[in-house]
KESE-770326 format. One record per residue (C-alpha): x, y, z; residue number from 0; chain. Coordinates in Angstrom, 2 decimals. Layout:
[[X; Y; Z]; NUM; A] ...
//
This chain:
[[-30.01; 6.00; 30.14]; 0; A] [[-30.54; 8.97; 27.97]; 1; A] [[-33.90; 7.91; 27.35]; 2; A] [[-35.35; 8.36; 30.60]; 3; A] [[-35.07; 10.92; 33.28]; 4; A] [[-32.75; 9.04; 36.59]; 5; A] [[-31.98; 11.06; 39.35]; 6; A] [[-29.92; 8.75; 40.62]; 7; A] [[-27.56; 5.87; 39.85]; 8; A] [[-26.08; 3.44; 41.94]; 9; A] [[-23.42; 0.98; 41.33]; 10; A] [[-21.77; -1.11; 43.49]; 11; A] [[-18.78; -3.84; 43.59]; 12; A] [[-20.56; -6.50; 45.14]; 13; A] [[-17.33; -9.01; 44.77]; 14; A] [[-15.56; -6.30; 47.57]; 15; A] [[-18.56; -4.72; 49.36]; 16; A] [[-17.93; -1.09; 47.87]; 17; A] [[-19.88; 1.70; 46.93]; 18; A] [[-18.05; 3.58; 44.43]; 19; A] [[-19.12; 7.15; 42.90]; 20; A] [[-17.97; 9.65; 40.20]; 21; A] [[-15.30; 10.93; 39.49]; 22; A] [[-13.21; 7.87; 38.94]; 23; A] [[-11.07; 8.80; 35.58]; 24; A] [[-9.06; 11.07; 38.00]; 25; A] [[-7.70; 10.30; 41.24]; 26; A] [[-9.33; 12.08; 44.73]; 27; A] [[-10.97; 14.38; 42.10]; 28; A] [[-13.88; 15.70; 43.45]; 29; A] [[-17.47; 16.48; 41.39]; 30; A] [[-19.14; 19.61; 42.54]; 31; A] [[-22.03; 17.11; 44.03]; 32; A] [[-19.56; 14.76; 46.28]; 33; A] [[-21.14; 16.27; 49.47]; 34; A] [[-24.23; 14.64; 48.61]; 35; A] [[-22.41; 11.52; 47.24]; 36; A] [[-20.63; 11.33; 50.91]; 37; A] [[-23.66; 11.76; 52.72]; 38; A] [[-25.93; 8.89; 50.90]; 39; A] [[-23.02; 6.54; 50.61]; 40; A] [[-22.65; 7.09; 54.64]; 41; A] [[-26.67; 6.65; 55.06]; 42; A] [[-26.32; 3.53; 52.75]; 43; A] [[-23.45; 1.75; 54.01]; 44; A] [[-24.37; 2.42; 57.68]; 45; A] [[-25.32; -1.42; 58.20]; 46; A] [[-23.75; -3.29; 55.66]; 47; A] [[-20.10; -1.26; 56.42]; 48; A] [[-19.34; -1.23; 52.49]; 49; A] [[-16.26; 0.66; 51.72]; 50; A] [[-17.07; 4.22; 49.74]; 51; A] [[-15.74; 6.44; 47.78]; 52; A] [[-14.11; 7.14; 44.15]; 53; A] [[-12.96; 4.42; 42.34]; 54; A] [[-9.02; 5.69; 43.58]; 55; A] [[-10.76; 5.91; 46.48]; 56; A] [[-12.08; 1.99; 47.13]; 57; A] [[-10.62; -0.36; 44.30]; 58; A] [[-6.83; 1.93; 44.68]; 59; A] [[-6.99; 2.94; 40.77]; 60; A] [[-8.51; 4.95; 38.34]; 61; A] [[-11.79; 4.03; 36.64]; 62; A] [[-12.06; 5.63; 33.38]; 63; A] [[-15.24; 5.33; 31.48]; 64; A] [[-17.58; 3.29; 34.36]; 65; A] [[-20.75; 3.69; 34.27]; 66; A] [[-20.49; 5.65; 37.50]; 67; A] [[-18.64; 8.93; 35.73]; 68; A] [[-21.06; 8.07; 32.23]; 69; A] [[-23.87; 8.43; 33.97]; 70; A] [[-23.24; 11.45; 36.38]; 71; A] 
//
């Protein structure tokens, strides 16, 4: 990842239809970019009705050191 310049990255849990996003090593802890977070995971999961949110958030615990929070 450090290699190259993303400006976005996306990770889902296919196995329970969710859209999870940063932070996730604390729970309903809130990066200063979760607005836009909200809004694409809305835009993104208006047809396929995936769950979103933080990892507390969707899979009920805390995530620490996914990809999601590495990444952001």
């Amino acid at each position: 990842c450090e290699l190259h310049n993303f400006k976005m990255a996306l990770n889902y849990h296919s196995y329970s239809d969710m859209l999870i996003y940063p932070w996730g090593y604390i729970g309903n802890f809130y990066t200063p970019d979760s607005a836009v977070f909200v809004n694409h995971s809305m835009l993104m999961t208006s047809q396929n009705n995936y769950l979103f949110g933080t990892g507390n958030q969707t899979v009920g615990y805390n995530t620490n050191g996914d990809s999601d929070d590495w990444c952001y």
